[in-house]
C-alpha positions as CSV (number, residue, x, y, z in Angstrom):
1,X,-5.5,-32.2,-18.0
2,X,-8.5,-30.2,-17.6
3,X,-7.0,-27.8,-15.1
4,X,-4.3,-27.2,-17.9
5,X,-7.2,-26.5,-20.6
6,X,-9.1,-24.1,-18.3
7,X,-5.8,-22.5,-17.2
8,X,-5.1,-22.2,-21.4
9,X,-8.2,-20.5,-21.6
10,X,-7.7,-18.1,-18.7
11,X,-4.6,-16.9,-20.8
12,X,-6.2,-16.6,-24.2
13,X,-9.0,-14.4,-22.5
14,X,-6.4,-12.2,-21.0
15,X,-4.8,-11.3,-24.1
16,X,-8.2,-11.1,-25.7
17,X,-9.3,-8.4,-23.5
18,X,-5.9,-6.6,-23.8
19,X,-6.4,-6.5,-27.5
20,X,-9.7,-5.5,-27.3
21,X,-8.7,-2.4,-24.6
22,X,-6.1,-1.6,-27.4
23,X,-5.7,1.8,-28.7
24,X,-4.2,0.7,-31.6
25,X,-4.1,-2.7,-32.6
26,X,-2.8,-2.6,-36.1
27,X,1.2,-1.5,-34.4
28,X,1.0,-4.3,-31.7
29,X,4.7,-5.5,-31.3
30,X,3.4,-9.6,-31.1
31,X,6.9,-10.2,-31.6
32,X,7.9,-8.7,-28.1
33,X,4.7,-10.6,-26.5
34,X,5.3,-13.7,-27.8
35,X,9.2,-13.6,-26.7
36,X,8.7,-12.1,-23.3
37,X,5.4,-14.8,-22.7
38,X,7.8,-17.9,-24.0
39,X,10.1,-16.5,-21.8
40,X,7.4,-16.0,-18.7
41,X,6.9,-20.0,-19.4
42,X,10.3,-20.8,-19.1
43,X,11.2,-19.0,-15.7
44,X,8.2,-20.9,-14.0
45,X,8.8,-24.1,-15.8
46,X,12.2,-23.8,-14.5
47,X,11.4,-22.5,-11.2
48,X,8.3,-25.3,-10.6
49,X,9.5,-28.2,-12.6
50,X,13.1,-28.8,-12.3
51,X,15.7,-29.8,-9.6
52,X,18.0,-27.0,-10.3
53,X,15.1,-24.2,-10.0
54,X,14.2,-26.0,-6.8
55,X,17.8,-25.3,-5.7
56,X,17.6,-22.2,-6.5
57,X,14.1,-20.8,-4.6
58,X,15.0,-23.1,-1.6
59,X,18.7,-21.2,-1.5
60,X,17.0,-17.4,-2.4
61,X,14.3,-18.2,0.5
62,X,16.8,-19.1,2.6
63,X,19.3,-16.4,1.9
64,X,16.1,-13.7,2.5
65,X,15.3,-15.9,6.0
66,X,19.2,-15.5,6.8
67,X,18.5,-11.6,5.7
68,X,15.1,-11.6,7.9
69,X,17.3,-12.6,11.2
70,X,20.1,-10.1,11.0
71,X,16.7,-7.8,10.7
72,X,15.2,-9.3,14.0
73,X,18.2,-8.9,16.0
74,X,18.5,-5.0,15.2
75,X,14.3,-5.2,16.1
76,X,14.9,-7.0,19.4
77,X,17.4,-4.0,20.4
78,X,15.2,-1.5,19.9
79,X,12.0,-2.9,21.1
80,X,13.2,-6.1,22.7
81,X,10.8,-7.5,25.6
82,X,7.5,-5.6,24.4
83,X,6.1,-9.0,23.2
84,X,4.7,-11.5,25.1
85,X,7.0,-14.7,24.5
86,X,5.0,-16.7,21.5
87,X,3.2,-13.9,20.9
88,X,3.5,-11.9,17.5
89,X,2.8,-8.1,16.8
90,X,2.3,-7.7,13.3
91,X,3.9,-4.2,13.1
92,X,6.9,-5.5,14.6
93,X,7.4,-8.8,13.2
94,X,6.9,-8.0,10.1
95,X,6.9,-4.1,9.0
96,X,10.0,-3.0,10.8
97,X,12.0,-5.5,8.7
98,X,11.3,-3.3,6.0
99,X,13.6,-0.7,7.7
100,X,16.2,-3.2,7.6
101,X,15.8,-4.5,4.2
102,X,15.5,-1.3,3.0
103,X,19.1,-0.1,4.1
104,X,20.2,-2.8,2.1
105,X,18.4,-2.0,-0.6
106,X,20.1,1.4,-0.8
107,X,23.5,0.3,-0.1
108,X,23.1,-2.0,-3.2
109,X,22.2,0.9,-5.4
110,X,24.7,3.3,-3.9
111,X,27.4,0.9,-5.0
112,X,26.2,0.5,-8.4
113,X,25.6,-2.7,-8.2
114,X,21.5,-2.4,-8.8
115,X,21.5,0.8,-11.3
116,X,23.7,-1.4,-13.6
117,X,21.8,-4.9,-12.9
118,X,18.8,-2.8,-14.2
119,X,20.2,-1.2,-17.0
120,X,21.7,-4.2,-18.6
121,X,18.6,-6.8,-18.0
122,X,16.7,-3.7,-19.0
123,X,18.9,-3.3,-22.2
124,X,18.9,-6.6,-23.1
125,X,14.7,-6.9,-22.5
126,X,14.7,-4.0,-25.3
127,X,17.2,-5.7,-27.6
128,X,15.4,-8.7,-27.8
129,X,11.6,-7.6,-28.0
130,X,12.1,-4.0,-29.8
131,X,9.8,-2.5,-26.7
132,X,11.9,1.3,-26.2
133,X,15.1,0.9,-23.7
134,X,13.7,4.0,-21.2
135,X,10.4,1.9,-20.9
136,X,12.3,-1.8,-20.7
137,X,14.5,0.1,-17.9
138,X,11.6,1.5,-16.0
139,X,9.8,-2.3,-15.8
140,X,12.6,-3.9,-15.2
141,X,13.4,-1.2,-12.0
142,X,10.5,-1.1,-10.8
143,X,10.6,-5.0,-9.5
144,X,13.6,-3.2,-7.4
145,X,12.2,-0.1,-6.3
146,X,8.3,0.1,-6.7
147,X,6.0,2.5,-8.3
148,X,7.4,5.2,-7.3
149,X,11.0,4.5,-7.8
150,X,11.0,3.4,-10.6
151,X,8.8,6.3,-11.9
152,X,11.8,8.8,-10.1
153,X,14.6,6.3,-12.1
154,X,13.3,8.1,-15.3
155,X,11.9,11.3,-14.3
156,X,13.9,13.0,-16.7
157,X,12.4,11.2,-19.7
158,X,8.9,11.7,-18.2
159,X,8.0,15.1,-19.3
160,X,8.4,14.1,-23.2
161,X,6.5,10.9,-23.3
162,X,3.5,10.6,-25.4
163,X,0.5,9.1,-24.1
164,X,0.9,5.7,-25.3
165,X,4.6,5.8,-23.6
166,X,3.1,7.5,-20.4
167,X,0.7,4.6,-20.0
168,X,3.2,2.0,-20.5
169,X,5.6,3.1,-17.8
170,X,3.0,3.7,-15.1
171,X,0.8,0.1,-15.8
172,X,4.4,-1.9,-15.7
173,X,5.3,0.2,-12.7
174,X,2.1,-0.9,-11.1
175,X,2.3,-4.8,-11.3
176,X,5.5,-4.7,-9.5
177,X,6.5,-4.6,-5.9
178,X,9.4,-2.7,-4.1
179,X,12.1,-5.0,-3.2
180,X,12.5,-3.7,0.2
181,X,9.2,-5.6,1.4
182,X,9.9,-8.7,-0.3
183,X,10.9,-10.0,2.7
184,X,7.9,-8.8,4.8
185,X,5.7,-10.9,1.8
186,X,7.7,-14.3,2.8
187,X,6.9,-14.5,6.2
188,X,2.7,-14.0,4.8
189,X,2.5,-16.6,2.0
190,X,5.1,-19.1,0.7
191,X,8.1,-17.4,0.0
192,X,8.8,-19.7,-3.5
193,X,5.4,-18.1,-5.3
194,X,6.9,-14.2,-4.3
195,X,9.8,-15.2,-5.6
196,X,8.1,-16.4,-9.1
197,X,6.0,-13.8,-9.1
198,X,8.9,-10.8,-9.0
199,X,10.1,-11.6,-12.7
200,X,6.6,-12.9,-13.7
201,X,4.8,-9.4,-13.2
202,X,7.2,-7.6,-14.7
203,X,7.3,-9.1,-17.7
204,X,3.2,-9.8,-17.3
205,X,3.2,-5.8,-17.0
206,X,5.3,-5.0,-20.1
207,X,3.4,-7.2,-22.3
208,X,0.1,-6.6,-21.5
209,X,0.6,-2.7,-21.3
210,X,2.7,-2.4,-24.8
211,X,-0.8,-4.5,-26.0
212,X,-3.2,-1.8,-24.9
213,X,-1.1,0.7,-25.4
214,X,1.8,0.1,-28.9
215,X,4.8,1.9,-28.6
216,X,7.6,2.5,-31.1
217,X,11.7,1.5,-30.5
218,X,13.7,4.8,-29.3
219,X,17.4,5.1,-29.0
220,X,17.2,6.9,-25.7
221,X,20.4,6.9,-23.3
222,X,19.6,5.8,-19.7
223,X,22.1,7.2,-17.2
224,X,22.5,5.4,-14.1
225,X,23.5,8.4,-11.8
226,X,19.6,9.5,-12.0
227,X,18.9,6.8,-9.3
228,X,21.6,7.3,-7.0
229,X,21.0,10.1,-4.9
230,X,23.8,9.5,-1.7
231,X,26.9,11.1,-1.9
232,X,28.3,8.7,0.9
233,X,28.3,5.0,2.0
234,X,27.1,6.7,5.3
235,X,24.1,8.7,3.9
236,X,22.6,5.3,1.8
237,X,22.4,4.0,4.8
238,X,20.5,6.8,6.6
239,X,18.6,7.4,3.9
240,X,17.8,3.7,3.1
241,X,16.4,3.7,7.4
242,X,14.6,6.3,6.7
243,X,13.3,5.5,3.7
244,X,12.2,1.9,5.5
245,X,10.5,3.3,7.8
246,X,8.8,5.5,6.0
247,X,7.6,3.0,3.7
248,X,6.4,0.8,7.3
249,X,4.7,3.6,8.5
250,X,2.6,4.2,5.8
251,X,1.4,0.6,5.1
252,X,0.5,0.7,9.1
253,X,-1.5,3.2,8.4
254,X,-3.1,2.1,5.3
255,X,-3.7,-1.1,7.5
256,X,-5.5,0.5,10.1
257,X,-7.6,2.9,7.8
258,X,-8.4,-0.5,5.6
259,X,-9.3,-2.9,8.0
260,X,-10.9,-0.4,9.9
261,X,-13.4,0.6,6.9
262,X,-13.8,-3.1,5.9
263,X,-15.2,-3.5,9.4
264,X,-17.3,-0.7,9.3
265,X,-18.5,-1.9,5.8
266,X,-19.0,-5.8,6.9
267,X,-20.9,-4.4,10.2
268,X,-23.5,-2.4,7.4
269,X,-23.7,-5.3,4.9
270,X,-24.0,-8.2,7.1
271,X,-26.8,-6.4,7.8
272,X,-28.4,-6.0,5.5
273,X,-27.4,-9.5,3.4
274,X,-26.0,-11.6,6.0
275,X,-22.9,-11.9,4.4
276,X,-19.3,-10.1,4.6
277,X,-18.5,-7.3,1.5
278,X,-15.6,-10.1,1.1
279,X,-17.7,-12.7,0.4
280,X,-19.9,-10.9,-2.0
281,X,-16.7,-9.4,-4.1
282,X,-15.7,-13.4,-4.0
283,X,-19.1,-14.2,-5.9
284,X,-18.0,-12.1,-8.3
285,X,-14.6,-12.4,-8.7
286,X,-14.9,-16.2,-8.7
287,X,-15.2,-17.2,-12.8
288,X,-12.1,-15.1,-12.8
289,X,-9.9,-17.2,-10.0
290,X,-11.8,-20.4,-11.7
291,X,-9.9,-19.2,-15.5
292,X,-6.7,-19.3,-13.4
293,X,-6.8,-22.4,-12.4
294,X,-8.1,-22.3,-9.3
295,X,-11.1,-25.3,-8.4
296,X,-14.7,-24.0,-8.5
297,X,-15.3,-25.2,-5.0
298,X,-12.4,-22.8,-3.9
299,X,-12.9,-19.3,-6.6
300,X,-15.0,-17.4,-4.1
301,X,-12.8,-18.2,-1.4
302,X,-9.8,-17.2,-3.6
303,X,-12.0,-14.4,-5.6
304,X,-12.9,-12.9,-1.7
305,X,-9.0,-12.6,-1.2
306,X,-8.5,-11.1,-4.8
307,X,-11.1,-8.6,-4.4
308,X,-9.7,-7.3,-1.1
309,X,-6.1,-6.7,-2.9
310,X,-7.8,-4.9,-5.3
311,X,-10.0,-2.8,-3.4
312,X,-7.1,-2.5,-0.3
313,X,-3.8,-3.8,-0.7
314,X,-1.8,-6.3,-0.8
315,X,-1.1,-6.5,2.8
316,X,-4.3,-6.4,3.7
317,X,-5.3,-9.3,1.5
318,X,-2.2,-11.2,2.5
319,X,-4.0,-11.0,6.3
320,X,-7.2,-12.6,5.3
321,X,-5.2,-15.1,3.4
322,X,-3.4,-16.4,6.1
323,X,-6.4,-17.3,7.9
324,X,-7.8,-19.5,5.3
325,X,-4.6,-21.0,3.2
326,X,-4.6,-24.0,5.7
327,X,-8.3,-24.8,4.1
328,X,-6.9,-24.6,0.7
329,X,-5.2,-26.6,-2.3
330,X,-1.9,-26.5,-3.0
331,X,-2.6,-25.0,-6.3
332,X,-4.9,-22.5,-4.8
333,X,-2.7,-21.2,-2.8
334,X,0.3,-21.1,-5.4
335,X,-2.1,-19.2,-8.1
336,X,-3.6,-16.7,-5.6
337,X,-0.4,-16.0,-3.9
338,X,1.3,-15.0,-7.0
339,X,-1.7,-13.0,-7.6
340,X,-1.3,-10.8,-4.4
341,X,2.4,-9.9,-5.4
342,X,1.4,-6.3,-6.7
343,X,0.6,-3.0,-6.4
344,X,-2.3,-2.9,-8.0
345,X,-5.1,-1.2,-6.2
346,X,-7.0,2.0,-6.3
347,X,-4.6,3.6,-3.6
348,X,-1.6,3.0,-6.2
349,X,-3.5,5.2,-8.7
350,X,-3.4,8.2,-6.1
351,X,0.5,7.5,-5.9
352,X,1.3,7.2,-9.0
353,X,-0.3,10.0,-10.2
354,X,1.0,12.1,-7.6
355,X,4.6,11.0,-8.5
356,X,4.3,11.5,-12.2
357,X,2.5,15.0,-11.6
358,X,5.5,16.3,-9.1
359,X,7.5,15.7,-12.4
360,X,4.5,17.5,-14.9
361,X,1.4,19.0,-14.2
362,X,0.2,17.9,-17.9
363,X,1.3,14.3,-17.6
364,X,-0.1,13.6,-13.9
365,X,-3.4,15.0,-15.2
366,X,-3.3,12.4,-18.0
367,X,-2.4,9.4,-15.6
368,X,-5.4,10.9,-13.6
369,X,-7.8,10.2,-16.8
370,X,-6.7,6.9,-17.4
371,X,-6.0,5.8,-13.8
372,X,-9.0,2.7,-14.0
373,X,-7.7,1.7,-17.0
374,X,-4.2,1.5,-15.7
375,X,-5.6,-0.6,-12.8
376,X,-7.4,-2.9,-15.0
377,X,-4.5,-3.7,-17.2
378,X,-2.3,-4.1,-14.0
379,X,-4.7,-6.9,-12.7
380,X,-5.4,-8.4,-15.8
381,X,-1.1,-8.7,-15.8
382,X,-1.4,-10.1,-11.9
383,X,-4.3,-12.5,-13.6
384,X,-1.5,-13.6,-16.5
385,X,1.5,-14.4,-13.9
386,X,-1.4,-16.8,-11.6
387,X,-2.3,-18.3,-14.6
388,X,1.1,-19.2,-15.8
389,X,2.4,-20.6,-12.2
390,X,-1.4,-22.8,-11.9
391,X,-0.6,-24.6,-15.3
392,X,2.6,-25.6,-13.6
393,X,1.0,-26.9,-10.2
């Protein structure tokens, strides 16, 4: 009962601190945040709680795992036989499956079947919370395609947004990850609190975001043919390699630039204090992981892993966690893994705003001046989907 009470608390002050970030608290839409927060309680309690949402993460985890093995096979004929037997090279176990999940990925949205997935859930997100349809589209695509796809989904709408609308667009787009290393998370922490935490963070980023930052209904038309770009069955799937691989390459070398300056950082720390930058960012961010449910004897273990999302990535987090999640609760693990699932760091600021500027100059220098809020308000959505899945655990 207690961890249900603190976990209460831990929500209350996250929408206490949106509303106080607000720009304009008197148009807050609390109809659309207390509809898309009932209906963030319902997906988990359905997910966590009942037999038939069990059946349903155990056959999604295992469809991906079926997914992940068609993946291997194409990995093991390309680079087959340069690992040691029981060894594991984490470049090649787990990033080039992004190639392969991303060729799915754009096969899916050359054949329509995603664009119109997105633009109906989106549709119907905007019909029954009043938030604009453009800005309901972009959230909802962006637990598809990223950031920065679902930032390209509406370029054309870009241009005219007003500030309020701008900030929106790019804070949901941030608490969401690209489908295409979805699979890549599974095989790092349990595959059931990714799954949660897909639909969670959207809707986590939408409401948060439209607190800090009101914006009014529109009758704008989304056309679908903006996100496909193939002409040919035969080009997704080029495109959707190459995308992949893209995409692996440059989280290799984020990895390697990250860990690399952590290292360098810990070597001058410990130095000086005896104790790891991690474990220092875990004092701090440890009343936070305790709001979320997680036990005071765990938060700077859990706040150390938090802090390195933030201040890294995702990935890089997810590494670190995997070393310490056998020394953990249950719930710890469930709260902080659904915590990792996002893009919100101080690299995603850079991309963001260099995707939003590619479309206007004047727009990418205002995501530029509110980049830290944006990252704040993307946590803080991050903190609200934990938060939720620890009051089930």
């Amino acid at each position: 009962m207690t961890g249900i009470l603190i976990g209460i608390l831990g929500i209350v002050l996250t929408f206490a601190v949106a509303i106080l970030l607000s720009n304009d608290k008197k148009n807050i839409n609390y109809r659309a945040v207390v509809i898309l927060f009932v209906l963030q309680l319902i997906i988990t309690a359905f997910m966590l709680n009942t037999k038939i949402g069990g059946i349903i993460l155990t056959a999604i985890s295992k469809g991906f795992s079926k997914l992940m093995t068609f993946g291997t096979d194409g990995i093991n004929f390309v680079v087959g036989g340069l690992v040691p037997e029981g060894k594991s090279v984490f470049v090649i176990s787990v990033l080039l499956l992004i190639v392969f999940t991303s060729t799915i990925l754009s096969i899916l949205n050359y054949i329509r079947i995603l664009p119109l997935l997105i633009k109906y859930v989106g549709g119907f997100v905007s019909k029954i919370t009043g938030v604009p349809r453009v800005l309901s589209f972009s959230t909802v695509a962006s637990s598809v395609f990223g950031d920065t796809g679902a930032l390209l989904a509406i370029k054309n709408h870009i241009p005219s947004f007003n500030r309020n609308q701008l900030f929106v667009a790019t804070t949901a787009s941030m608490t969401s990850v690209s489908a295409s290393i979805v699979a890549s998370y599974m095989q790092m922490v349990p595959a059931e609190y990714v799954l949660i935490a897909l639909p969670l963070n959207v809707l986590s980023g939408l409401i948060l975001s439209t607190i800090v930052a009101p914006v009014q209904e529109d009758h704008a038309e989304i056309d679908i043919n903006d996100m496909v770009k193939e002409k040919t069955f035969f080009e997704a799937v080029g495109n959707g390699a190459i995308d992949g691989l893209k995409v692996a390459a440059i989280v290799s070398a984020m990895l390697i630039a990250y860990v690399g300056l952590l290292s360098m950082v810990n070597w001058g720390v410990a130095g000086l204090t005896g104790m790891k930058i991690e474990t220092i960012l875990g004092y701090i961010l440890s009343p936070v992981a305790w709001v979320m449910g997680v036990p005071w004897d765990e938060a700077v273990k859990a706040g150390s892993v938090m802090a390195t999302k933030i201040v890294a990535n995702e990935f890089v987090a997810m590494l670190g966690f995997g070393t310490i999640m056998g020394t953990l609760s249950a719930k710890t693990v469930g709260i902080v893994s659904t915590f990792l699932i996002s893009f919100a760091n101080f690299s995603s600021i850079g991309i963001i705003q260099g995707t939003v500027q590619s479309f206007s100059q004047e727009q990418g220098a205002s995501v530029a001046k509110f980049g830290l809020k944006m990252l704040l308000v993307a946590t803080l959505a991050s903190v609200l989907s934990a938060t939720i899945v620890g009051l089930f655990l």
